[in-house]
C-alpha positions in Angstrom: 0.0 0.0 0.0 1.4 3.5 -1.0 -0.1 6.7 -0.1 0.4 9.6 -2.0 0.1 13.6 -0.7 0.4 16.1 -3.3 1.8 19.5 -2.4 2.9 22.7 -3.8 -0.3 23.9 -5.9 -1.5 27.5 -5.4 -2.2 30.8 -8.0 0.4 32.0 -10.8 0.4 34.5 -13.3 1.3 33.6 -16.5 4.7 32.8 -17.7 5.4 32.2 -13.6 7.1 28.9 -12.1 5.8 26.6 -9.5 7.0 23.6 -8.1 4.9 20.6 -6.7 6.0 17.7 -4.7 4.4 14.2 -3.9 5.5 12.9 -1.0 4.6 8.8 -0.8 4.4 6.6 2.1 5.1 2.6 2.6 8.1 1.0 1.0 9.3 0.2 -2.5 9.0 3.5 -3.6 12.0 3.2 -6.0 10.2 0.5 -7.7 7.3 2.2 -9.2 6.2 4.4 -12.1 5.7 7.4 -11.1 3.7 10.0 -12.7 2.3 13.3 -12.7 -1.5 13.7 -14.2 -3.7 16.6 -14.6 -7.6 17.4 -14.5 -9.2 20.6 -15.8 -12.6 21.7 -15.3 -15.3 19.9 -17.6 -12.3 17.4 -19.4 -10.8 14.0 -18.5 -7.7 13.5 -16.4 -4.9 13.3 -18.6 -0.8 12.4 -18.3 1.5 15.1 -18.2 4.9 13.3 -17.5 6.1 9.8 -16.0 9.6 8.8 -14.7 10.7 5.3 -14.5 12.5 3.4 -11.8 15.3 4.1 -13.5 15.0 7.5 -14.2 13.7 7.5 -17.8 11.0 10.5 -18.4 8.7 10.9 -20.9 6.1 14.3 -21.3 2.8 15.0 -23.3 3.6 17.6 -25.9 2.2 20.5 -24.8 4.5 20.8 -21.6 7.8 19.7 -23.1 10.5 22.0 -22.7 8.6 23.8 -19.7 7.9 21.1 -17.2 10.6 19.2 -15.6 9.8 15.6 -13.5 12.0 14.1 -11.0 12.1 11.9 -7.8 14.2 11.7 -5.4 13.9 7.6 -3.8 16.0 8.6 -0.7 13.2 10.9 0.3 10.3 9.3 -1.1 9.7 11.7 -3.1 8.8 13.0 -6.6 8.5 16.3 -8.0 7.7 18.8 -10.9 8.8 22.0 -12.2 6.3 24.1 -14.0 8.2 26.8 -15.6 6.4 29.0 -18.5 3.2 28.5 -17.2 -0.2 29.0 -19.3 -3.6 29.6 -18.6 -4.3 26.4 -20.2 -2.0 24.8 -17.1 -4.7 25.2 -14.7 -6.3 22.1 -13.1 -6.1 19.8 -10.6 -2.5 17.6 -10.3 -2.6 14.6 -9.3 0.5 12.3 -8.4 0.7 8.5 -9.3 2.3 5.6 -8.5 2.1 2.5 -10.7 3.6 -0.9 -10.3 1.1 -2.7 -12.2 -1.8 -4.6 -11.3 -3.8 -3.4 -8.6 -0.7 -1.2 -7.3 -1.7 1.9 -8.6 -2.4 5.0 -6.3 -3.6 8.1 -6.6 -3.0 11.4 -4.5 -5.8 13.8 -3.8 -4.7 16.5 -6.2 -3.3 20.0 -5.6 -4.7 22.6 -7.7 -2.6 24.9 -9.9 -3.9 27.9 -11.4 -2.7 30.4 -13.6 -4.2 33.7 -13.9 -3.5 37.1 -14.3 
């Protein structure tokens, strides 16, 4: 069992930085997927980035080159830089943990928005 608390969320004007953190409980926290979704008002959650085990990270499009993922497994821990933000950045982020199977968690979400 994992549990996941999300941290970090708050109001940013545009083209402002934030950074949110996801700090997970219980053990083997080096061992899963970690990832980093998004929910905006009135459209489905989607992924914004993942990091593997090993420390491989993938993005959707329309963050690359402005969002940065990372974890840190001695502090069970991982985080994301927002840099550049958008309007369009606003929603709910959600942290995730994913080891396949039924090990897959959720965090409660921090909300992030951006708005002048």
């Amino acid at each position: 069992q994992v549990q996941l608390v999300e941290s970090g969320g708050g109001l940013v004007q545009p083209g402002g930085s934030l950074r949110l953190s996801c700090a997970a409980s219980g053990s083997d926290f080096r061992m899963y997927l970690m990832g980093w979704y998004r929910q905006a008002p009135g459209k489905q959650r989607e992924l914004v980035a993942q990091i593997t085990s090993g420390g491989t990270t993938n993005y959707v499009h329309s963050v690359q080159g402005r969002f940065t993922i990372s974890r840190d497994n001695a502090k069970n821990t991982l985080y994301i830089q927002m840099n550049s933000l958008k309007p369009e950045d606003t929603a709910v982020y959600y942290c995730n943990a994913n080891r396949g199977g039924r090990e897959n968690y959720w965090g409660k979400g921090t909300l992030v928005t951006v708005s002048s």
